[in-house]
MISETI-933071 format. One record per residue (C-alpha): residue in three letters; x, y, z. Coordinates in steps of 0.02 Angstrom, whole numbers, padded with zeros to 5 digits. Layout:
N
<pt type="ALA" u="X" v="Y" w="Z"/>
...
***
This chain:
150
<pt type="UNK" u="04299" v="06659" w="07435"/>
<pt type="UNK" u="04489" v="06706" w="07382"/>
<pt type="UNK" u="04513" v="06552" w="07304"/>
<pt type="UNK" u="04384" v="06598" w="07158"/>
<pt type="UNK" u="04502" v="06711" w="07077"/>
<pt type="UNK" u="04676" v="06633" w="07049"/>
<pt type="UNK" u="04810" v="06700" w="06960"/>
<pt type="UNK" u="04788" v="06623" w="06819"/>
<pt type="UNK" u="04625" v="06666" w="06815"/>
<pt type="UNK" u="04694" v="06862" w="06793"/>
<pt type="UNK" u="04790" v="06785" w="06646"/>
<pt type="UNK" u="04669" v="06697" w="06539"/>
<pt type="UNK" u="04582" v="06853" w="06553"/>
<pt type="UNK" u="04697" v="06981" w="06512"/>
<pt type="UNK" u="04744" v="06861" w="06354"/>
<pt type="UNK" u="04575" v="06849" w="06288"/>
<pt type="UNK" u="04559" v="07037" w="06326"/>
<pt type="UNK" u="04719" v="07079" w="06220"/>
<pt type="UNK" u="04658" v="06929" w="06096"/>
<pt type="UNK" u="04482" v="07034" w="06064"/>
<pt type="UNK" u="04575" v="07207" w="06065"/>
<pt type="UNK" u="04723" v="07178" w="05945"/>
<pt type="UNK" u="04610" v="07161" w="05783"/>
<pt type="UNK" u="04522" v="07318" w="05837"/>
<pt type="UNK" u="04684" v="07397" w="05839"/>
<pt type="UNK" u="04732" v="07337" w="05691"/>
<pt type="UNK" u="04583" v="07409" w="05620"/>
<pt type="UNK" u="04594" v="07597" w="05695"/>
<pt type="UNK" u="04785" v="07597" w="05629"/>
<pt type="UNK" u="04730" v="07545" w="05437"/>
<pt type="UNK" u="04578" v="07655" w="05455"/>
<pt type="UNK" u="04709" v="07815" w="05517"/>
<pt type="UNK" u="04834" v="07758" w="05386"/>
<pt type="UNK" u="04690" v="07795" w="05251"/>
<pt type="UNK" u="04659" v="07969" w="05343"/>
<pt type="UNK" u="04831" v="08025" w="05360"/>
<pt type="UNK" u="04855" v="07993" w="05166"/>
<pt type="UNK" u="04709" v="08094" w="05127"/>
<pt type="UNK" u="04738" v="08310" w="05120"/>
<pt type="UNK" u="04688" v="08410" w="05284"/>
<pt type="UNK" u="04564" v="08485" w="05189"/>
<pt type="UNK" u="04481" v="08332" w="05123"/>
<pt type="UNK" u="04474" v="08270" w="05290"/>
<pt type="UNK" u="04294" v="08275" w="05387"/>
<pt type="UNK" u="04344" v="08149" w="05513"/>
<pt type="UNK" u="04522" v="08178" w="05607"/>
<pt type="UNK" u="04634" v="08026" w="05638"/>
<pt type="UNK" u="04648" v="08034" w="05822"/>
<pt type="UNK" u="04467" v="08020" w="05827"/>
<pt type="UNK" u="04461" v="07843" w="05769"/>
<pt type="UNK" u="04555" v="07810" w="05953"/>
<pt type="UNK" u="04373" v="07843" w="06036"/>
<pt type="UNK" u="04322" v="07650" w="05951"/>
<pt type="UNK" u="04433" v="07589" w="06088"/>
<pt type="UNK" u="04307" v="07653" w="06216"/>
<pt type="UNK" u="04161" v="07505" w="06263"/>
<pt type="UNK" u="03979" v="07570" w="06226"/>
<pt type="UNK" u="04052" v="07738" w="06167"/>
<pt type="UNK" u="04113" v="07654" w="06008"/>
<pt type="UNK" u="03944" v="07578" w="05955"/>
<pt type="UNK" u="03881" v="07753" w="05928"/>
<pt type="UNK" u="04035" v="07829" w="05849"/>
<pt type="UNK" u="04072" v="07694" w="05723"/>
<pt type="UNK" u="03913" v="07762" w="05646"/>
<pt type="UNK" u="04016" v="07946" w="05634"/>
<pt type="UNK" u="04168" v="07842" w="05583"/>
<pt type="UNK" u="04094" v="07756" w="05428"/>
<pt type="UNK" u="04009" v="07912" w="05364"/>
<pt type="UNK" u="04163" v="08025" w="05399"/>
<pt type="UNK" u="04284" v="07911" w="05333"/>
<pt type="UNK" u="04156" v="07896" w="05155"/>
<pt type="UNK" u="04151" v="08086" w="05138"/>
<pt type="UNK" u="04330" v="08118" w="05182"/>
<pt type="UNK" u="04374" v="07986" w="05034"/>
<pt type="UNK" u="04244" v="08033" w="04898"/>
<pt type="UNK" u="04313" v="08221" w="04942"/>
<pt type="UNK" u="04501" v="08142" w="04922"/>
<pt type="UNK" u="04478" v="08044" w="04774"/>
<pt type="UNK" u="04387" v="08171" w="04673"/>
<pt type="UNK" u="04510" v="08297" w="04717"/>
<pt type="UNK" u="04651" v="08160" w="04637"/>
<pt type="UNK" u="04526" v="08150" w="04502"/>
<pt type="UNK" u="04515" v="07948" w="04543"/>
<pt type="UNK" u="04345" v="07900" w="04473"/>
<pt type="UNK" u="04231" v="07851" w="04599"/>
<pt type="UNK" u="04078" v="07717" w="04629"/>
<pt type="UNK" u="03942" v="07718" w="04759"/>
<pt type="UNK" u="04022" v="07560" w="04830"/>
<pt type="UNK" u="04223" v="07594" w="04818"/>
<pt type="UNK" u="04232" v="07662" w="05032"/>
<pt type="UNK" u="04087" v="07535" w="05080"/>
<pt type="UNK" u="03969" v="07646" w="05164"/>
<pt type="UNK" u="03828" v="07530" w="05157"/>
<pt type="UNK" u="03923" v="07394" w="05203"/>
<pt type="UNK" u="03999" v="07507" w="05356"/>
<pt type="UNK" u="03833" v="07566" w="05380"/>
<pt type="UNK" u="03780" v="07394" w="05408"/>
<pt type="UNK" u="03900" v="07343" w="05515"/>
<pt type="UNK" u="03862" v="07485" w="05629"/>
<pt type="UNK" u="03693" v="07439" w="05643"/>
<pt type="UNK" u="03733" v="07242" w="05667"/>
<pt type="UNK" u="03869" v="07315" w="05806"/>
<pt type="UNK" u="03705" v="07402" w="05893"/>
<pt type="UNK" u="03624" v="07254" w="05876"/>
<pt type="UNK" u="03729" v="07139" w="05987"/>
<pt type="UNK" u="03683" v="07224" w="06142"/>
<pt type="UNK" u="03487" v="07166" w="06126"/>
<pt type="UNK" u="03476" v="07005" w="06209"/>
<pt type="UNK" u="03455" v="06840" w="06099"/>
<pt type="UNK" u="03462" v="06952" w="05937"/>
<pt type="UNK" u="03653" v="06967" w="05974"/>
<pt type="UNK" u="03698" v="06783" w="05935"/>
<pt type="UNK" u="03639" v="06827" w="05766"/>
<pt type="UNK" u="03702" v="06993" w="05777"/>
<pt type="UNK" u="03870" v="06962" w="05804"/>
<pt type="UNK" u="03935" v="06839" w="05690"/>
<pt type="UNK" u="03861" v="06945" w="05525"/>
<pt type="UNK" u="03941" v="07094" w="05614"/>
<pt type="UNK" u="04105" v="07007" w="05616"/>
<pt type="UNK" u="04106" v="06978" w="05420"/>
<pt type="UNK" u="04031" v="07136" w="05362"/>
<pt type="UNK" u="04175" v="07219" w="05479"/>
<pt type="UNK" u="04302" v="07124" w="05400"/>
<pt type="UNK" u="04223" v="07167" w="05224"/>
<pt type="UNK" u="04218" v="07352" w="05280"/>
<pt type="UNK" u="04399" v="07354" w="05353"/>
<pt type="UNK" u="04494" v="07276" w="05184"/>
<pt type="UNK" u="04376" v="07394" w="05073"/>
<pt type="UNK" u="04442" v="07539" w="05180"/>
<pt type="UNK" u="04633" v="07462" w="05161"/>
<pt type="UNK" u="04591" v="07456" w="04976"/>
<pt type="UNK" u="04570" v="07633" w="04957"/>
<pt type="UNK" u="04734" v="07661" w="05046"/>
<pt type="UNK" u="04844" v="07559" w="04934"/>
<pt type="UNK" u="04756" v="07645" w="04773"/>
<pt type="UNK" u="04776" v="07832" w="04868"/>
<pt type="UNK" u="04948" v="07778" w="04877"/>
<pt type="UNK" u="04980" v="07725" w="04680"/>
<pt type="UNK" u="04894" v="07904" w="04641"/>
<pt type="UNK" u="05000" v="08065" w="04713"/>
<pt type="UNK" u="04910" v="08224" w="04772"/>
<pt type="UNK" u="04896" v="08347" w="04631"/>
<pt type="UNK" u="05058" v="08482" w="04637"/>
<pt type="UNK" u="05137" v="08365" w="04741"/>
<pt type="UNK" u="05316" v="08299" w="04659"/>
<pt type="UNK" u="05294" v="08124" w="04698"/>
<pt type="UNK" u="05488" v="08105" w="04764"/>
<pt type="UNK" u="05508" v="08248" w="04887"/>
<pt type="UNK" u="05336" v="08279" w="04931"/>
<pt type="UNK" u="05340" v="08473" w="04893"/>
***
């Protein structure tokens, strides 16, 4: 009976474990990167929040809260820049949809399809949200002085 979990065993684990986690990661930092460039008062969504995605089950429900506070906290941002906005510049249906497809994946059989269009919605989602960043950071905040920051 100890022979069924070897060492190695432990390690292929813990490296498909890490494999999995770093894009989320990855994801959580570009999503707080976007928050942290955004005013406290635009803000409806706080960046140590986005942390609770790490958490199994919890983060299928609060990706939901993530994708719609993340889309009000920008539209508030970028209007207060006076950046024109779209209905599909922060990708809330998209988000919205890969929330749903994330929900999905824990219903048996409707998971294998589930999981794949998650993948590439969430990748959609992620470099619309990284967008946003890089165009927050070519506009500054108004009666800011774009070289000292006061």
């Amino acid at each position: 009976m100890g022979d069924l979990l070897q060492p190695w065993h432990l390690m292929v684990l813990l490296f498909v474990a890490c494999l999995l986690l770093l894009p989320t990661i990855l994801y959580v930092l570009t999503l707080t990167k976007a928050l942290n460039k955004c005013s406290v008062a635009s803000r409806s969504l706080e960046p140590g929040m986005l942390w609770l995605l790490l958490v199994p089950l919890v983060n299928i429900v609060w990706h939901f809260f993530v994708v719609l506070g993340m889309t009000k906290t920008l539209a508030s941002e970028f209007r207060g820049r006076n950046i024109p906005v779209t209905d599909q510049m922060f990708g809330n249906s998209i988000g919205l949809a890969t929330c749903i497809c994330g929900a999905c994946m824990i219903i048996p059989f409707v998971g294998f399809v589930a999981w794949p269009v998650k993948i590439v919605l969430w990748i959609i989602y992620w470099t619309k949200i990284a967008a946003c960043s890089r165009l927050l950071d070519q506009i500054p905040t108004p009666g800011v002085h774009p070289n000292t920051g006061f």
